[in-house]
N, C-alpha and C positions, 0 to 999 in steps of 0.2 A: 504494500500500500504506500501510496506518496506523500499521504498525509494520515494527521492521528484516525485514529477511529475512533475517537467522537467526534468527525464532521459528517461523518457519511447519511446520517440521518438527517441532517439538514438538507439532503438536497428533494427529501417529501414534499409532497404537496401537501398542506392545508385545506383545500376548498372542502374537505369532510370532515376534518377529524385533525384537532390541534394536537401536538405533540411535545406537550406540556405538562409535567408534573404537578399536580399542587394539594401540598399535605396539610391537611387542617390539625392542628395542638389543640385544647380548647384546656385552659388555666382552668384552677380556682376559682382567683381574682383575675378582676377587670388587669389588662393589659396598660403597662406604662410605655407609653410611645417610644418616648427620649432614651428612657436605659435600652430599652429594645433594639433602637438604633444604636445603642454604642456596643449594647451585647455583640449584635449581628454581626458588625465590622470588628470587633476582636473575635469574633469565633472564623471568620472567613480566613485569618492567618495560617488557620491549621490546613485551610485544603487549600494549596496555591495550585493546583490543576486544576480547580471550580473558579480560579480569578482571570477571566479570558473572556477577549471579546472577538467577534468574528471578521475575519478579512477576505481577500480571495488573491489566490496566485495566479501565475501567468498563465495558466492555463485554461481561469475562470472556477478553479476548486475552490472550496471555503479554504480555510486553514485557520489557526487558531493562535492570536498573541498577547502576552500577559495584558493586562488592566489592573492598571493602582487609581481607578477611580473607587469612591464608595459604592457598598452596596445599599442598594434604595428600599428603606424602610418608609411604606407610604399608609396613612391609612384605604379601607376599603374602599374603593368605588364600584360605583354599575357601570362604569365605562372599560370595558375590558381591555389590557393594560398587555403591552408585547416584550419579552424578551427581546436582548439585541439593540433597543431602541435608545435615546437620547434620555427620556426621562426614566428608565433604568439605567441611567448609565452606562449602556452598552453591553453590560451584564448578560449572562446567558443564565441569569436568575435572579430574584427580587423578592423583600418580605412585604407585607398588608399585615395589617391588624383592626380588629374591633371587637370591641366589648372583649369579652375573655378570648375569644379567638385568634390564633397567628395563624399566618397562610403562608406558607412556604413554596416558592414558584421554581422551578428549575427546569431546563430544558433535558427532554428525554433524548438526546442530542450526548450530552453529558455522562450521563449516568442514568437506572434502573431505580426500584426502588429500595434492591439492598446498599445501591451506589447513596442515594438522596438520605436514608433514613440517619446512617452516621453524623451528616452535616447540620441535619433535625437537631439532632441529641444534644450533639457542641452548643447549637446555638440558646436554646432550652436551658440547659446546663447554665450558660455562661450567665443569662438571664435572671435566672432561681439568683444564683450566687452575688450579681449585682443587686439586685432587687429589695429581696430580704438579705444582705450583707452576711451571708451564710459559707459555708466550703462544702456543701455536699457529697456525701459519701456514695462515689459511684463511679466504683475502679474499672467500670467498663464502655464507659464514656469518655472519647477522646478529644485531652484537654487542648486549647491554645498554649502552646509553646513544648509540646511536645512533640517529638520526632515521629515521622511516616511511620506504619506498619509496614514489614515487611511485602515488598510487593506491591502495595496502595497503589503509587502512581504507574506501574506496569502494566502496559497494553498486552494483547493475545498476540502469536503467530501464528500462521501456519504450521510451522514446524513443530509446536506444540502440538499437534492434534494425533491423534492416535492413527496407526493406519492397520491396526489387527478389524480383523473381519467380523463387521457384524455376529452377537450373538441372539439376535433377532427379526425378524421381518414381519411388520405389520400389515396385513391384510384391512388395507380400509374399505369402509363400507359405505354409501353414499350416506350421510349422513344430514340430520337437519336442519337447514339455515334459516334463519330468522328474518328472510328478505324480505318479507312486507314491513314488516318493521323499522328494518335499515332504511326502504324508501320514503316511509311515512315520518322517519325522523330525520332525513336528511333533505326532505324536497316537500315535506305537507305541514304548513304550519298552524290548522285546527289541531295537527295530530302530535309533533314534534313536543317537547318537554324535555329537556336534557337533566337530570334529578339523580340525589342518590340520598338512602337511609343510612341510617347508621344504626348497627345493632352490638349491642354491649353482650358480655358474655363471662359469669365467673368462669375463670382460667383452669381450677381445682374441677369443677362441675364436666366442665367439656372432656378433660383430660378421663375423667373416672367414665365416662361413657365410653368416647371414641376408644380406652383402650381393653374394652370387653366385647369390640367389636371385631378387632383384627384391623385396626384403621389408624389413619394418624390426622392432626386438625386439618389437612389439606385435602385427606379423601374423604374425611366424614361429612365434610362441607361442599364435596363435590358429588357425593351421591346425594345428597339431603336436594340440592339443587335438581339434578336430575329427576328425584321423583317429584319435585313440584311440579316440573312440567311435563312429564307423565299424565299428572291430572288435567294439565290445559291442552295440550295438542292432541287434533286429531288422530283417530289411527291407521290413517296414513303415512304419518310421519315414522314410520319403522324403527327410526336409529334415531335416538339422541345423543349427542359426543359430547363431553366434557374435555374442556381444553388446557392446559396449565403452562405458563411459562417457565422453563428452568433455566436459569444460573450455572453456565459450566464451568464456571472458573475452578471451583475447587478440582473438579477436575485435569484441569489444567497443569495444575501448582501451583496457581497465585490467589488463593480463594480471598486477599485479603485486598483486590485490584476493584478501582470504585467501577470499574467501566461495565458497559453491561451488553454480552454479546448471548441470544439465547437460543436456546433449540425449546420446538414446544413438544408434551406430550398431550398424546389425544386417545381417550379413552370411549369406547362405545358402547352403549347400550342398547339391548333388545327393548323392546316394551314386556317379555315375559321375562327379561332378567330385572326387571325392576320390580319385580314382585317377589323378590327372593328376600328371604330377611338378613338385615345389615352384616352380620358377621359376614354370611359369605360373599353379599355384595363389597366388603370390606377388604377380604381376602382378593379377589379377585380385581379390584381397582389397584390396592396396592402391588399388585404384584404386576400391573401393565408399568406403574411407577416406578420400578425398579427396572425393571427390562427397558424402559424408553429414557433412563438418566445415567445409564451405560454408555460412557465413552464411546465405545464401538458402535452404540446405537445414534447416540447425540452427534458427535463432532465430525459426521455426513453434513448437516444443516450448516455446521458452524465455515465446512468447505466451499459450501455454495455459498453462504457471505461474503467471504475472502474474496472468492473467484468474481459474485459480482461487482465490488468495492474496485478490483484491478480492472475492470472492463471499464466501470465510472473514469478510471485515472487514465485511460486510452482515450475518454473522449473530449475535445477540447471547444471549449465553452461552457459557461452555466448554464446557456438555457439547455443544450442538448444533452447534459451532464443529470439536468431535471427531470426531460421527457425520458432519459432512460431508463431512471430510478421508476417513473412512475408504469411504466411499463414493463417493468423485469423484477420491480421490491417483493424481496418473498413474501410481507405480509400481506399486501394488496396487490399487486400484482395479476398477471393473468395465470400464472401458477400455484397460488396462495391456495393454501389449503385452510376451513374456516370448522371451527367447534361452533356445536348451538348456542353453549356459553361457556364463560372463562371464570377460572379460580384461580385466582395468584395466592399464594405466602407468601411473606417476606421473613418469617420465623420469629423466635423469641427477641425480644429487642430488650438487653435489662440498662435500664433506667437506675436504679437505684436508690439512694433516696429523693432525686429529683423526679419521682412519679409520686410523694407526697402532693405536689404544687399541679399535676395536671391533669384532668379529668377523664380525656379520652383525645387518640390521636389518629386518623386512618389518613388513606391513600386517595386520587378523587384522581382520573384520568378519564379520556374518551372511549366510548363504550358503550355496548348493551347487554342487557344480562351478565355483567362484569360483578363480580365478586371480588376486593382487595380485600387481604385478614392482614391483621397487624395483631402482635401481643405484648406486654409489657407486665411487668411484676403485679401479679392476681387478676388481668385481666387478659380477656381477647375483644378485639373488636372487628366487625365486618363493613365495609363500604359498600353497601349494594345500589351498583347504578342501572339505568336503565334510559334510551333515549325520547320512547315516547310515553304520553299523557296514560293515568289508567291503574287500579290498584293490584290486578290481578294478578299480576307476577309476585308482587312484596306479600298480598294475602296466603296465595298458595305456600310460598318457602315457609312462611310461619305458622302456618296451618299443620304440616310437614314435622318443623319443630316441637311442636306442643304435642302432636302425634307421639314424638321420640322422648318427650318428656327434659326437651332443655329447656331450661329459664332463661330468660333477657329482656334486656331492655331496647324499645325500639325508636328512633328517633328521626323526623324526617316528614315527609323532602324535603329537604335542600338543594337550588339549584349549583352547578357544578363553575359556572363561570370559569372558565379554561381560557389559560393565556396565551397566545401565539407568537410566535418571531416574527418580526420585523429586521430580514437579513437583505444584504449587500445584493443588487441588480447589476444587471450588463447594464 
């Protein structure tokens, strides 16, 4: 590759779907503007690969060069606010605040959500400890003025990738896509509502369930999901797939690298496997999860990224550097392969004692039937988005849990307001 990878997402189109991170914290207390701004800019010291603004080379590729402007801690607006721009400073990320809420923006350009959740924490962290004039005990939260992780700022190679031979081959099945949906929320604006809940969850509760089933919080949450829409889709719809993004780096050997390059797994369901009780629909999900986070299995995907990124750095121009992304990008793409819906983890996140100070914190990205799980010390919490207007989706899943006998707390809609780049033209 000619340039980092984290530009090559930049060269997406927007006209559907921002590519945009933005993690809502939600305090205690109400949010102090001022420390917040001084928090954000001493927490930013610790990731100097997240202080970069965008440029392009002679060939019209983005590329990426330091920025010692601040970062822009603004309050909320309704005016949806871009990455890249003048009033972020140039920044490929930016904080908002209101009422107890922080909104943490970052371009998924950058980083994932196990890349963005680190820079969360610092920032939080650094906050608590200004704020209430405290040192909080949370040795797994990385301070300003401490040295990289090992590996942190290390991108992937090729050469890193495995080349033993698959020890599996999935047989896909035409599975079911949610396209009236995606048209009605991206072109019908009776229909269109871009929204997500938020569902709280004791951490001790989930764990004592999910592990009497053969399951773990990411497949518990992804059959629970599937049989909700078991009950709404016709039975037509044969196959429902559940989709999950995984993280190869550990893989790799650099599991400590903020960058975020993934392979997905997709998991399929009969409509008569959905009627089998959860252990063994639990057994049998995780066990596609293992077989598809196999090197041998995953870092095929991760070949076809490379290969496409090199064909992007053949072509010169942005704009034609653009139309090729949009015509060859594995996610959308005209080879994109799609789940009916997505469950991400991003795994235990420990906080320390600076989850005293915060209520609840999830993931909010573009999406339908999107599931983000985030967990922190005695808690799980779920983002559940969805694009268009309408209860049925949010009623079914909880319908589902109350079924399974978990407790939560549900909280919602909230609209998603997703921030976009504003990057460098021919």
């Amino acid at each position: 590759m000619k340039y980092s990878l984290d530009t090559y997402r930049l060269y997406q189109k927007e006209n559907r779907f921002p590519y945009v991170i933005r993690i809502k914290v939600t305090m205690k207390e109400p949010v102090d503007g001022d420390i917040l701004r001084k928090s954000v800019n001493t927490a930013i010291t610790r990731y100097p690969y997240f202080c970069v603004k965008v440029s392009k080379g002679d060939d019209g590729g983005y590329t990426l060069l330091p920025n010692d402007r601040p970062v822009a801690v603004l309050p909320s607006s309704e005016k949806i606010r871009f990455v890249c721009s003048d009033e972020v400073n140039d920044h490929l990320l930016f904080v908002e605040f209101e009422g107890k809420d922080i909104y943490f923006n970052i371009s998924h350009s950058l980083c994932g959500g196990r890349g963005a959740f680190p820079w969360v924490m610092t920032n939080v962290y650094q906050y608590v400890k200004e704020r209430y004039h405290i040192l909080p005990d949370a040795p797994m939260i990385r301070k300003p003025g401490e040295p990289l992780l090992e590996g942190e700022d290390t991108e992937p190679t090729i050469e890193m990738l495995t080349k033993e031979p698959s020890i599996y081959t999935r047989k896909a099945k035409k599975s079911t896509v949610m396209i009236m949906d995606y048209m009605n929320g991206l072109f019908n604006p009776f229909k269109r509502r871009e929204t997500f809940h938020v569902f709280e969850f004791s951490q001790s509760e989930v764990m004592d369930l999910v592990g009497g089933q053969d399951s773990s919080v990411n497949t518990f949450f992804m059959i629970a999901m599937a049989k909700s829409l078991d009950r709404l889709l016709p039975a037509k719809n044969e196959i429902i797939c559940g989709e999950c993004a995984h993280n190869t780096f550990a893989g790799l050997g650099i599991p400590n690298s903020h960058c975020d390059m993934l392979a997905h797994i997709m998991v399929d369901y009969t409509r008569d496997q959905l009627k089998w009780d959860m252990t063994k629909l639990g057994t049998m999900t995780r066990g596609q999860f293992i077989l598809q986070t196999d090197p041998s299995y995953s870092h095929p995907q991760m070949r076809k990224l490379f290969k496409l990124y090199d064909e992007i750095d053949q072509i010169s121009g942005l704009k034609n550097k653009r139309m090729y992304m949009a015509k060859h990008n594995l996610s959308s793409g005209k080879e994109a392969k799609h789940g009916t819906f997505l469950v991400n983890y991003t795994g235990q996140m420990h906080w320390g004692e600076v989850a005293e100070y915060v209520e609840s914190y999830v993931a909010i990205v573009a999406g339908h039937l999107l599931l983000e799980i985030s967990s922190m010390e005695g808690k799980i919490f779920i983002s559940f988005m969805q694009m268009i207007k309408g209860d049925k989706y949010i009623d079914s899943f909880c319908r589902v849990l109350d079924e399974l006998g978990l407790k939560y707390k549900l909280s919602g809609p909230f609209p998603k307001h997703l921030a976009k780049h504003s990057l460098p033209t021919e």
